[in-house]
C-alpha positions in Angstrom: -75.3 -5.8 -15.5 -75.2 -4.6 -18.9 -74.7 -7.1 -21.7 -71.1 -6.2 -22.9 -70.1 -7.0 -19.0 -71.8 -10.6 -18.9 -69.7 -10.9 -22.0 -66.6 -10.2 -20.7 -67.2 -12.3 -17.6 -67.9 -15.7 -19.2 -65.1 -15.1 -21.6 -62.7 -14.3 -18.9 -64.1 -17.4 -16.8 -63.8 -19.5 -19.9 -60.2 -18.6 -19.9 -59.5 -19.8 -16.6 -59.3 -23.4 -17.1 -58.9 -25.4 -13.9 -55.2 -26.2 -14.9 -54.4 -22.5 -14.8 -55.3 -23.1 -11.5 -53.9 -25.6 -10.4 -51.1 -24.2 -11.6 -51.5 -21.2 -9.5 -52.0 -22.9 -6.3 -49.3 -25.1 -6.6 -47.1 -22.5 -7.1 -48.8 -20.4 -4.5 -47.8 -23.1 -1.3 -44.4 -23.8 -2.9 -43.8 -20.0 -2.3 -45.4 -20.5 1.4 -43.2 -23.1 2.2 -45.1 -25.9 1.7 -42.0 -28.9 0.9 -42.1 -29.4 -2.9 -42.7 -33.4 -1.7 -46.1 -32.9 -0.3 -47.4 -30.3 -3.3 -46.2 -33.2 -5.7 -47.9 -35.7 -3.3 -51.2 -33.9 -3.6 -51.2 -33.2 -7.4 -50.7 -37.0 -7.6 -47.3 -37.0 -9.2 -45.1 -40.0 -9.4 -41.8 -37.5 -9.3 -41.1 -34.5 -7.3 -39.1 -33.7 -10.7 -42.1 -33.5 -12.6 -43.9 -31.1 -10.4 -41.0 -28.8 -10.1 -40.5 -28.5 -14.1 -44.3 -27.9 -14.0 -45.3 -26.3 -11.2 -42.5 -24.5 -9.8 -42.2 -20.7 -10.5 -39.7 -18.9 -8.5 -38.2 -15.1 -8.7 -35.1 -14.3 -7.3 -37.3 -12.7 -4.3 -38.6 -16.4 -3.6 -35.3 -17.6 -4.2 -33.7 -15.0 -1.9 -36.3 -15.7 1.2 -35.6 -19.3 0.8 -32.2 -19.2 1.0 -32.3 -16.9 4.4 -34.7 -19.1 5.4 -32.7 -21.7 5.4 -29.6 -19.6 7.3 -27.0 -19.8 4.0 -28.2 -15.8 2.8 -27.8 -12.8 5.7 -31.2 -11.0 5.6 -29.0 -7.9 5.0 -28.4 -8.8 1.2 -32.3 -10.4 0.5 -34.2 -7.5 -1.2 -37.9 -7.4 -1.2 
């Protein structure tokens, strides 16, 4: 591996600290369906509220599954 390369990896590893991470996963089983209650529960929060404000990163295309997920949106008007 040349040495501009080995460069470039350390500094993008640096830059990936493990709260960017964490953040990522989080977000990651929120948008699988895991119930915001258990992602809080594992990230040791004392408030679902907190790991929403945090944690939770929705687009309207999350928004839009959950909501015919839960039989209130027809799938006819989600877009993907």
């Amino acid at each position: 591996m040349c040495l501009t390369c080995l460069r470039l990896e350390n500094s993008l590893l640096s830059a990936l600290s493990s709260k960017s991470l964490q953040i990522s996963k989080a977000t990651d089983l929120i948008r699988q369906g895991v119930p915001i209650e258990i992602v809080a529960e594992r990230l040791t929060h004392s408030s679902v509220v907190t790991t929403s404000q945090i944690y939770l990163h929705l687009s309207a295309a999350d928004v839009a599954a959950g909501l015919v997920r839960a039989g209130v949106w027809p799938q006819s008007e989600a877009r993907s």
